[in-house]
C-alpha positions as CSV (number, residue, x, y, z in Angstrom):
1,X,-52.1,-67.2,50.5
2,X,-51.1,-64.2,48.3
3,X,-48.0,-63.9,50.2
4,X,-47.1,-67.6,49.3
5,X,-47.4,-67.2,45.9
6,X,-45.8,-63.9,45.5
7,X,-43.1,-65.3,47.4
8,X,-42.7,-68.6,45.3
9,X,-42.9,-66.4,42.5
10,X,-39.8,-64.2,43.9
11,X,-37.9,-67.3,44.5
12,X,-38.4,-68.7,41.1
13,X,-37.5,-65.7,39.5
14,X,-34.0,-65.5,42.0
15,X,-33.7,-69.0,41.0
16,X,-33.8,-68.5,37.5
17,X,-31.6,-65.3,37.0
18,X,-29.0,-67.8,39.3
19,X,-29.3,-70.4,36.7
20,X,-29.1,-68.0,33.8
21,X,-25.8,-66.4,35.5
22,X,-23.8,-69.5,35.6
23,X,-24.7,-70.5,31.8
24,X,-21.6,-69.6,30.1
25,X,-23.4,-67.5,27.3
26,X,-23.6,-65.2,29.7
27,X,-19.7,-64.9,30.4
28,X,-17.9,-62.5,30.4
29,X,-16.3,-60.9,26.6
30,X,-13.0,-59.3,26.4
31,X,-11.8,-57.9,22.9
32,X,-8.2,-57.2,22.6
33,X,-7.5,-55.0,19.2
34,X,-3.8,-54.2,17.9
35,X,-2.5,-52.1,15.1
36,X,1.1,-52.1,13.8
37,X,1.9,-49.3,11.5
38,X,4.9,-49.4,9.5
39,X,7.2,-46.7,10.0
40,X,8.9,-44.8,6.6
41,X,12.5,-46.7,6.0
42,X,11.8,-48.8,9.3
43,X,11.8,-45.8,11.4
44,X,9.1,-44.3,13.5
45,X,6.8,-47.5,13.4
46,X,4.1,-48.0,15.8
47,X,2.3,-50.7,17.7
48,X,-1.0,-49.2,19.1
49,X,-3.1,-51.3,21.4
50,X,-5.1,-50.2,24.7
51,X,-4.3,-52.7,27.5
52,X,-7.3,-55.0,28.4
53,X,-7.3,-55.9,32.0
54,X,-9.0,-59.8,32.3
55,X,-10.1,-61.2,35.6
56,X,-10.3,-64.4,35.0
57,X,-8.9,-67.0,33.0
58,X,-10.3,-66.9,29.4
59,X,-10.2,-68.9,25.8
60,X,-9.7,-67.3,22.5
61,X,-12.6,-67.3,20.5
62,X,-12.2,-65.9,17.1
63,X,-9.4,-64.2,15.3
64,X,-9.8,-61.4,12.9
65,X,-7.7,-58.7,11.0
66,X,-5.2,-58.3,8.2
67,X,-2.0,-59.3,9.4
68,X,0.7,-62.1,9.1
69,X,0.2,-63.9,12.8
70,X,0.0,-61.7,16.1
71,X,1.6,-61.9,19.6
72,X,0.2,-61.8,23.1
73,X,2.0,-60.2,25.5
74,X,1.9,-58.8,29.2
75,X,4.1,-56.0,28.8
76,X,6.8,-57.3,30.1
77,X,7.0,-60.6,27.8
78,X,5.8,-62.4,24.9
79,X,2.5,-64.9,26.3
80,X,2.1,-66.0,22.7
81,X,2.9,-65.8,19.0
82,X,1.3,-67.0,16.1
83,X,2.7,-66.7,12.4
84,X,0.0,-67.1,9.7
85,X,-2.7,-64.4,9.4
86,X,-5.6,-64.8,11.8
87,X,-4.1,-67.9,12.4
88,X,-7.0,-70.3,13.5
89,X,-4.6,-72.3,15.8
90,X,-5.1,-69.8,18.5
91,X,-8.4,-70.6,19.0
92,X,-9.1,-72.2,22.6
93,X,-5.9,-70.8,24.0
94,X,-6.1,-69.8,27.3
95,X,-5.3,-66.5,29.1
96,X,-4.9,-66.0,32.6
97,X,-6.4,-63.2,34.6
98,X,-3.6,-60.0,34.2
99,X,-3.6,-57.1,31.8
100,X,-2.8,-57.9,28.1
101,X,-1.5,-56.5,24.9
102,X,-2.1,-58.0,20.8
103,X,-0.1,-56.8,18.0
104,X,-0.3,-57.7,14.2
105,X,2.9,-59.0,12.3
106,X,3.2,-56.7,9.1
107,X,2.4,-59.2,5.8
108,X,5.2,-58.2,2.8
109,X,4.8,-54.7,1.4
110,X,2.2,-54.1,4.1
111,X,1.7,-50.6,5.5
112,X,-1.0,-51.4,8.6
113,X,-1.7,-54.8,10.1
114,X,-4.6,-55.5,12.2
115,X,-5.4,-57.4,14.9
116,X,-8.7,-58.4,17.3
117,X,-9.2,-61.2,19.6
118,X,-12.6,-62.3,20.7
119,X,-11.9,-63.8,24.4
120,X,-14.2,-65.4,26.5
């Protein structure tokens, strides 16, 4: 009898963290984070961003930064670009699994520009 119940219990619990697993609070996060920095007479600028590998297709969730609209891209193209700051028209895009990039457009008399993209 003690078996039985330890059992059930066992399955309940298995049956529960199943449940939980699926509920898509529990999905995956991916932040991507870009950084233009404006180089001295247009010269030496930089785009800094580490490449975020994604495994499965995903949704933009929120926007944040200091910047005058971002792009998306794989490295080898442009996915996306937006062109007002933290534009809120991105939200519920949707990525495809692959590796991706997000850089900031620089806003007039700008130095830095920001970027991050919530993803999930």
């Amino acid at each position: 009898m003690k078996f039985v119940k330890i059992s059930l219990f066992v399955f309940s619990l298995l049956a529960v963290i199943l449940f939980l697993s699926q509920n898509e609070s529990f999905a995956q996060t991916y932040t991507l984070v870009g950084k233009q920095i404006k180089g001295a007479d247009g010269q030496n600028a930089q785009l800094i961003c580490t490449a975020v590998k994604i495994t499965k297709q995903v949704k933009i969730t929120s926007v944040t930064g200091s910047n005058a609209g971002f792009w998306i891209t794989n490295g080898n193209y442009t996915i996306k670009q937006y062109w007002s700051p933290n534009d809120r028209t991105a939200i519920g895009f949707v990525i495809n699994s692959g590796t991706y990039f997000v850089y900031p457009n620089l806003q007039n008399n700008q130095s830095t520009a920001t970027v991050t993209l919530t993803l999930k």
